[in-house]
BAFI-3210 file (N, C-alpha, C; in Angstrom, 3 decimals, decimal comma, padded with zeros to 6 digits):
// residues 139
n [1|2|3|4|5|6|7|8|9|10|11|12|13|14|15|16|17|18|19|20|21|22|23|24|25|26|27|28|29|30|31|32|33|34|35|36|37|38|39|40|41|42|43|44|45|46|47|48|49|50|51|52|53|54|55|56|57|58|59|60|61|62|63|64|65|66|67|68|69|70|71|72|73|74|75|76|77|78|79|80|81|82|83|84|85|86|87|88|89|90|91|92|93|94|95|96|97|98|99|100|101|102|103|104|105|106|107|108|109|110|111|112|113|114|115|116|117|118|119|120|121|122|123|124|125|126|127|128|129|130|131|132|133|134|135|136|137|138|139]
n.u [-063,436|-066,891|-069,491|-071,487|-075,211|-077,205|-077,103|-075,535|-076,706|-075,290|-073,132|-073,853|-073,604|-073,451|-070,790|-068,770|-068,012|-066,195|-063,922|-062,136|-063,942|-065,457|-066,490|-068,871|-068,892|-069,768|-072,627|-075,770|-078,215|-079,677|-080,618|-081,879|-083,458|-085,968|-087,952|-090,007|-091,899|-095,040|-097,376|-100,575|-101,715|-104,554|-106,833|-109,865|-111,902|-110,845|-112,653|-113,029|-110,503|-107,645|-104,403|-101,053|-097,832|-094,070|-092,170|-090,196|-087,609|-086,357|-083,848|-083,316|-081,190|-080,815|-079,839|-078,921|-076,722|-074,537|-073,412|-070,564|-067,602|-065,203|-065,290|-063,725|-065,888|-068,156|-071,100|-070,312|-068,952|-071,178|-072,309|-070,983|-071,199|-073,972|-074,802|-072,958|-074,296|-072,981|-072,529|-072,605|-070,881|-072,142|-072,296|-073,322|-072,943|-071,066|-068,565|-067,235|-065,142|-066,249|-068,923|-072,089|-072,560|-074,417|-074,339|-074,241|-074,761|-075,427|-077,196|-077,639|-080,609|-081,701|-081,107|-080,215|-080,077|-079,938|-080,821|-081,697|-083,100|-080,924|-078,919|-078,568|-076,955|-076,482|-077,809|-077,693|-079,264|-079,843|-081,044|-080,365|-081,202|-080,867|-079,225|-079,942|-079,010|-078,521|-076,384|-075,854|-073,042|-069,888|-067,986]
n.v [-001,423|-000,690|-002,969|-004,079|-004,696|-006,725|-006,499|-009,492|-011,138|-012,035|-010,312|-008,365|-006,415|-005,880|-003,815|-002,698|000,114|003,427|004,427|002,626|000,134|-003,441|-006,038|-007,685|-011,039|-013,712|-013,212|-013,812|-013,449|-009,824|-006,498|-002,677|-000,164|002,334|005,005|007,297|009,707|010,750|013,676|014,826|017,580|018,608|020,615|021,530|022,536|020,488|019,290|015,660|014,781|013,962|015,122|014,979|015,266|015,311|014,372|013,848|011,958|007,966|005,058|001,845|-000,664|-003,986|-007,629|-010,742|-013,512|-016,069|-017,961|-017,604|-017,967|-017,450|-015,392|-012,350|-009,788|-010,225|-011,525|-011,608|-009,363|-007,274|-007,333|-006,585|-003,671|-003,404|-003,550|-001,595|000,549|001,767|003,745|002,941|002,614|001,996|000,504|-000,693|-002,343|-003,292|-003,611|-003,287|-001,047|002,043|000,757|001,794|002,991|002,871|004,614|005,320|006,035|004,521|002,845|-000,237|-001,526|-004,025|-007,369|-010,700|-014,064|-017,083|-020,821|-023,753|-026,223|-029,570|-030,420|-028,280|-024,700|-022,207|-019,075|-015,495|-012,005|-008,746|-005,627|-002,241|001,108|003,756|006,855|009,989|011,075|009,326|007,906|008,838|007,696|006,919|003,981]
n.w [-025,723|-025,999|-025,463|-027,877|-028,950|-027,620|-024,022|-021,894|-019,508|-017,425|-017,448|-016,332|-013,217|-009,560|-008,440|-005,011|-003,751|-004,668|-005,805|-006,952|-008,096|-006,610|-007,330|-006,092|-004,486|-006,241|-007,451|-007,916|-008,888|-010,038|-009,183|-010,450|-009,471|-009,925|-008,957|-008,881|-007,108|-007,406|-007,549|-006,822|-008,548|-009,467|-010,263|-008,674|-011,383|-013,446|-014,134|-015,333|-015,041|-013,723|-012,679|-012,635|-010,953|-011,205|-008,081|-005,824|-006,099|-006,107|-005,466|-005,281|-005,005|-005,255|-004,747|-005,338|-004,114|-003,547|-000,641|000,764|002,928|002,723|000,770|-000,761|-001,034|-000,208|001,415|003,981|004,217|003,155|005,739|007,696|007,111|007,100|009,686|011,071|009,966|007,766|005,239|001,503|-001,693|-004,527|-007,738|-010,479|-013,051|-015,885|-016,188|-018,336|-020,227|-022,041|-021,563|-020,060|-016,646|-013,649|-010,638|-006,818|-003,598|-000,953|001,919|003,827|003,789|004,234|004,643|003,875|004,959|004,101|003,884|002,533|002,352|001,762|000,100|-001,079|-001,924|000,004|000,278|-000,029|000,021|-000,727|-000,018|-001,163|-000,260|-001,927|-000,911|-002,321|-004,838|-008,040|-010,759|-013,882|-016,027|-018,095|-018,693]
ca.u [-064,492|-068,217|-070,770|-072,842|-076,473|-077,746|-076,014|-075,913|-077,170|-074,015|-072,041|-074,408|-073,291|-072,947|-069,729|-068,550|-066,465|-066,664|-062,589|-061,785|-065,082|-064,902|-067,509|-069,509|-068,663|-070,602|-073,790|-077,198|-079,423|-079,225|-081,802|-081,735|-084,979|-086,215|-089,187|-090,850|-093,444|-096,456|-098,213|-101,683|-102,395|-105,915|-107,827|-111,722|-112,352|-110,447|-113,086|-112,795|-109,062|-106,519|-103,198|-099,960|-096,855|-093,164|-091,856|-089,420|-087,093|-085,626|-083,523|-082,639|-079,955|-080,931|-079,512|-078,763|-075,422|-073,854|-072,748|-068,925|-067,361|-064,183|-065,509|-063,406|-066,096|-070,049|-071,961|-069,882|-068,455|-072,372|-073,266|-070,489|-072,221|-075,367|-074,337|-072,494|-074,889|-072,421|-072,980|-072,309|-071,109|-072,461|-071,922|-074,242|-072,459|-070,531|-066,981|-066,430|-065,252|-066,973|-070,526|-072,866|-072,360|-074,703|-073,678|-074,712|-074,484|-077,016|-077,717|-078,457|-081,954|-082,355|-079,934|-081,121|-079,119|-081,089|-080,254|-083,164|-083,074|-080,089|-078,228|-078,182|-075,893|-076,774|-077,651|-078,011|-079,888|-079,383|-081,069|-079,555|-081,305|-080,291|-079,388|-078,858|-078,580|-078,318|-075,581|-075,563|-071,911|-069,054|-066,807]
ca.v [-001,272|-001,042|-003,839|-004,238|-005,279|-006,627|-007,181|-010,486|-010,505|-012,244|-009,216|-007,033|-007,202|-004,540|-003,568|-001,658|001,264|004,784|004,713|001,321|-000,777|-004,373|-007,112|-008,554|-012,211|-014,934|-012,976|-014,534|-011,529|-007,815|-005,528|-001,624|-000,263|003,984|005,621|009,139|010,053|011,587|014,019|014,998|018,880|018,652|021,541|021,287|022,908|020,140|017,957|014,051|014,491|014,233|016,070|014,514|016,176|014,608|014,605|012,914|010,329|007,288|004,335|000,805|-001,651|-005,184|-008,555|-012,582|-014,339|-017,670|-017,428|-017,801|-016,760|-016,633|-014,032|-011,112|-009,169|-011,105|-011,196|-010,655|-007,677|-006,255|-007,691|-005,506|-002,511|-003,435|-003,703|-000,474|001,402|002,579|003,661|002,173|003,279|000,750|000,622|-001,229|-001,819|-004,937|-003,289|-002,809|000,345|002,761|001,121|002,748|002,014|003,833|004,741|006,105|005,804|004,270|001,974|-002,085|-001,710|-005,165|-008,029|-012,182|-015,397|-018,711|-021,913|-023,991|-027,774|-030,697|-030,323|-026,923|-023,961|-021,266|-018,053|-014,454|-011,477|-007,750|-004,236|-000,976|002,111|005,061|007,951|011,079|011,033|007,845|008,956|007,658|007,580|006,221|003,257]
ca.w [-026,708|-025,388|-025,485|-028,530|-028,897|-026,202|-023,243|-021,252|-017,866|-016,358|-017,469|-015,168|-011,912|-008,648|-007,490|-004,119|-003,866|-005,376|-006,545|-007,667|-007,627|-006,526|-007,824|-005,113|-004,556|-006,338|-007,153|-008,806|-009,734|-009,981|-009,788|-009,671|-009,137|-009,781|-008,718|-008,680|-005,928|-008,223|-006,285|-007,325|-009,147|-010,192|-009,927|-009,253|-012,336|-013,965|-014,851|-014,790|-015,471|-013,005|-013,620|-011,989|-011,357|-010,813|-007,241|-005,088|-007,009|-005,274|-005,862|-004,588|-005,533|-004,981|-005,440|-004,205|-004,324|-003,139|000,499|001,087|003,970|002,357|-000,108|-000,657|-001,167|-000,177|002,696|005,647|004,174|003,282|006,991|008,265|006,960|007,835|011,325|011,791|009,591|006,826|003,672|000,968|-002,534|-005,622|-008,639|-011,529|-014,299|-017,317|-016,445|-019,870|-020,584|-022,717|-021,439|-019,298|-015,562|-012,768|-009,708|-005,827|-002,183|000,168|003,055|003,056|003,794|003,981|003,764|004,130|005,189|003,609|003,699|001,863|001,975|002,594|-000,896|-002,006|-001,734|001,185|-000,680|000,375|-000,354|-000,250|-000,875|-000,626|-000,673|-002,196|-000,449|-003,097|-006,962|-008,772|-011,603|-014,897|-016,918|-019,367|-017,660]
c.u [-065,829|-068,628|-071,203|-073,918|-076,671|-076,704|-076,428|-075,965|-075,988|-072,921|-072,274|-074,190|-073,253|-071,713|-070,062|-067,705|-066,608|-065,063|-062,290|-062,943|-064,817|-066,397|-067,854|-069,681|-069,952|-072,021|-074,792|-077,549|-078,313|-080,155|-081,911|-082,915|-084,931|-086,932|-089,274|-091,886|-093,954|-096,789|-099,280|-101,486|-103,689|-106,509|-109,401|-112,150|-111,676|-110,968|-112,829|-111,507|-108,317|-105,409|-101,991|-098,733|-095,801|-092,715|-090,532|-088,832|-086,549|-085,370|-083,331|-081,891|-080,857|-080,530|-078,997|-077,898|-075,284|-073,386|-071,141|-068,234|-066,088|-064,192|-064,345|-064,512|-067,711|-070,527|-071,321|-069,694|-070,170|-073,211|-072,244|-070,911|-073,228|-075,268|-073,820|-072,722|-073,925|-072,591|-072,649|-072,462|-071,083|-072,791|-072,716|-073,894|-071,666|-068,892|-066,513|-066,366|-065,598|-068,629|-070,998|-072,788|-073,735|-075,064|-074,285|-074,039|-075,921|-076,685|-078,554|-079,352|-082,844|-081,057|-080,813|-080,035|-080,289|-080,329|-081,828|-082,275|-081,829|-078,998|-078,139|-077,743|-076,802|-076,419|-078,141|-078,396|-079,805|-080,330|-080,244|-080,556|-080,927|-080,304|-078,685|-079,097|-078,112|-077,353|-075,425|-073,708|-071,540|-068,524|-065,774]
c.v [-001,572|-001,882|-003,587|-004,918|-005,645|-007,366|-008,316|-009,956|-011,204|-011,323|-008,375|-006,947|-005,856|-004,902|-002,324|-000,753|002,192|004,095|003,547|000,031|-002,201|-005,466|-007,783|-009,967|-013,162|-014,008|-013,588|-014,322|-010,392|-007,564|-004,001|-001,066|001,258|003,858|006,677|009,147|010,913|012,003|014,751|016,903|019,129|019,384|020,893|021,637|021,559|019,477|016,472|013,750|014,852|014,804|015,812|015,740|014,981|015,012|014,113|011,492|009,558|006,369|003,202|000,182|-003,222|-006,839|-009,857|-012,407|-015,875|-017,208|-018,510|-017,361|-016,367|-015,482|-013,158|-009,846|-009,499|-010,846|-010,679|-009,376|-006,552|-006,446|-006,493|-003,951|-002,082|-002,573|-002,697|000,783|002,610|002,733|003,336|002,363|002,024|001,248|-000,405|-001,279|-003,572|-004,687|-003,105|-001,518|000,471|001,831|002,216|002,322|003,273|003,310|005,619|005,225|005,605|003,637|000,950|-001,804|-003,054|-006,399|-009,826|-013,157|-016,330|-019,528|-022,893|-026,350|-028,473|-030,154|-029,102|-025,617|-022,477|-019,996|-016,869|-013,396|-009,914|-006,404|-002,960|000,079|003,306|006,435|009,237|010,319|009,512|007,942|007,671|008,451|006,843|005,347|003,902]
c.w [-026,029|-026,292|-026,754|-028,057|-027,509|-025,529|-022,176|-019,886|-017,290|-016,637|-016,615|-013,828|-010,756|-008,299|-005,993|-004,309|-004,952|-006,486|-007,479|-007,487|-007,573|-006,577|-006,439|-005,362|-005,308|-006,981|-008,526|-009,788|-009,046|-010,256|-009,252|-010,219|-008,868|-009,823|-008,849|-007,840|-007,054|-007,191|-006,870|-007,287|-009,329|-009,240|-009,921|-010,628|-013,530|-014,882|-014,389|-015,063|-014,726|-013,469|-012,126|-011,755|-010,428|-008,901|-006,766|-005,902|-006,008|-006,097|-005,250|-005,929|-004,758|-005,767|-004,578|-005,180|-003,430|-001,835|000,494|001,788|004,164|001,233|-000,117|-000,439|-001,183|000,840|003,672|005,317|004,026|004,914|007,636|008,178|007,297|009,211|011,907|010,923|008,464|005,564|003,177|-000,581|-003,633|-006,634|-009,385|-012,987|-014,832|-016,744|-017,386|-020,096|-022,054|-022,376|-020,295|-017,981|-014,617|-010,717|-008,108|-005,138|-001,359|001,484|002,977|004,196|004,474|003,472|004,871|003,924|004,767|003,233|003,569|001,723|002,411|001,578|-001,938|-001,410|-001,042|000,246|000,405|-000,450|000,345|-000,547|000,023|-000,979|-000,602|-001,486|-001,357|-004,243|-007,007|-009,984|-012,992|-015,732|-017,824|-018,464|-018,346]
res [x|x|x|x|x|x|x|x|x|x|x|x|x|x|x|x|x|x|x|x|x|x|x|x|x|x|x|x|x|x|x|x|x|x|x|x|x|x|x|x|x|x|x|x|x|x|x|x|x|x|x|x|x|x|x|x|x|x|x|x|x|x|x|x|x|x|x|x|x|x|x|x|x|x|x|x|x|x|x|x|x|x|x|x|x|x|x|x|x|x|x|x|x|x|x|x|x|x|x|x|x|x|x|x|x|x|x|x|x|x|x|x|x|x|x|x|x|x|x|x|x|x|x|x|x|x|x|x|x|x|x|x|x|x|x|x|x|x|x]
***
């Protein structure tokens, strides 16, 4: 049964994997992030009114977790990617079927080891960007 009303943010989470997606260990935040490149139309005759037009869409995936380096499924495994430049198919979604989940393939962009102070828990940090369609669906 899908989600009503609003949905909590610890339901939101990225997974990996196109076929059977698998929850990324421990994680914080989530944040997936669309753009459009605008690219300027405006005729001289236009007047003092610019006139936009859509272009180029893009996407990232980004998000911190807890580091564990027995994870199934946390940092080492997105450092292994990093590292031998593979793509990487994620998933944005509650797992509940019938919500809305959306879905691509990219490249971690960007990934961060921190360890902050004496008594607190060594966190990491990830983006992915999108290479190709961003896909919205049903779970």
């Amino acid at each position: 049964m899908p989600t009503t009303g609003t949905v909590l943010a610890k339901n939101m989470a990225f997974y990996t994997g196109s076929t059977t997606p698998v929850l990324i260990t421990c994680q914080t935040n989530a944040s997936l992030s669309q753009t459009t490149n605008m690219f300027e139309t405006t005729c001289k005759d236009a007047g003092a009114w610019g006139a936009q037009q859509p272009g180029v869409k893009n996407w990232t995936a980004s998000g911190e977790g807890l580091l564990a380096f027995s994870a199934t499924n946390g940092y080492t495994t997105l450092w292994d990617a990093w590292n031998t430049q593979t793509a990487v198919s994620i998933v944005f979604q509650t797992g509940v079927t019938g919500d809305t989940k959306f879905s691509g393939t990219g490249y971690i962009s960007s990934l961060e080891l921190t360890s902050n102070g004496n008594d607190e828990a060594v966190t990491f940090s990830f983006e992915i960007t999108g290479s190709g369609a961003l896909a919205k669906a049903t779970i």
